[in-house]
C-alpha atoms as one frame of an Amber mdcrd trajectory, in Angstrom:
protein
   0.000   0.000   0.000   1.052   3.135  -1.034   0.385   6.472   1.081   0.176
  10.120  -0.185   0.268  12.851   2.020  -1.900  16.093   0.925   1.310  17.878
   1.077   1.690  17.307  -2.586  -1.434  19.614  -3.020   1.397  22.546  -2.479
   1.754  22.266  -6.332  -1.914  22.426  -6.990  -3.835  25.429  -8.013  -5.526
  27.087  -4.979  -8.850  25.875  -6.172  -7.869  22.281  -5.978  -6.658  22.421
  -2.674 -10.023  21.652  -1.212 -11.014  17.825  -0.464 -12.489  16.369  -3.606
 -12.226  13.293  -5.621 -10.641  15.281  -8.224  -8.252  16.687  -6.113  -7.752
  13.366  -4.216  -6.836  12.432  -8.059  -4.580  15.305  -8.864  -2.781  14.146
  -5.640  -2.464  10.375  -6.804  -0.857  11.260 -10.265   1.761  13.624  -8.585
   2.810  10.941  -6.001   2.664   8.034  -8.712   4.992  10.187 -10.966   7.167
  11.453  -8.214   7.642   7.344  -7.111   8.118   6.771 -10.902   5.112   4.226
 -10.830   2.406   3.909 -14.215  -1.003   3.158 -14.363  -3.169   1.763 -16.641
  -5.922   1.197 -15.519  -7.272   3.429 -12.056 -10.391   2.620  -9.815 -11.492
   4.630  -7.175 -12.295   2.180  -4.310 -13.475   4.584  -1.591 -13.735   8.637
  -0.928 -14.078   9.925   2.443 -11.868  11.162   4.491  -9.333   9.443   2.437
  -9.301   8.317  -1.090  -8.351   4.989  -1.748  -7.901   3.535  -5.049  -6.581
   0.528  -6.800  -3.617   1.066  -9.787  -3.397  -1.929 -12.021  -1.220  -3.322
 -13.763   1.224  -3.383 -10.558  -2.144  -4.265  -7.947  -1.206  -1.814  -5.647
  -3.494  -0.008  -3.522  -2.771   4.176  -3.123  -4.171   5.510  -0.190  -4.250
   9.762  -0.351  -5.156  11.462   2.946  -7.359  14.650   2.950  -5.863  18.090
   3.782  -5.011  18.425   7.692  -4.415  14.767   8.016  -0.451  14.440   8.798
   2.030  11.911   9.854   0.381  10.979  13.075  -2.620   9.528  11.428  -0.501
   7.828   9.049   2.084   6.076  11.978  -1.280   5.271  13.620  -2.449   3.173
  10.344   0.637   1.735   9.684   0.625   0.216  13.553  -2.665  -1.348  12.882
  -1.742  -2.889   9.375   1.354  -4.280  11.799  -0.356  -5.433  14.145
């Protein structure tokens, strides 16, 4: 699993910065590019207050988190995945 933090919404255009499935989106592509992953096909398993989707070919899931939502919450998920 793959997480994005909304901190890659600082390249965004102020309108995009609120929480959205298109900006959820615009947050994927920027992390998949910066990790130098490709997609062919995307689908959009679940929006609230993170967007979760599925990138195939590779299977692997990409979790974005909404604005506000920072490392903590993301050390907190990982520990339960661990556990």
């Amino acid at each position: 699993m793959i997480y994005l933090y909304t901190s890659l919404m600082n390249n965004l255009k102020p309108k995009e910065v609120f929480w959205s499935v298109s900006s959820a989106l615009n947050v994927l592509n920027a992390g998949v590019k910066q990790a130098g992953l490709t997609y062919d096909t995307l689908e959009l398993i679940r929006f609230g207050t993170a967007a979760t989707y599925l990138i195939q070919p590779a299977n692997i899931i990409v979790r974005v988190t909404r604005p506000g939502a920072g490392a903590d919450l993301l050390k907190k998920e990982l520990q339960i995945i661990a556990w």
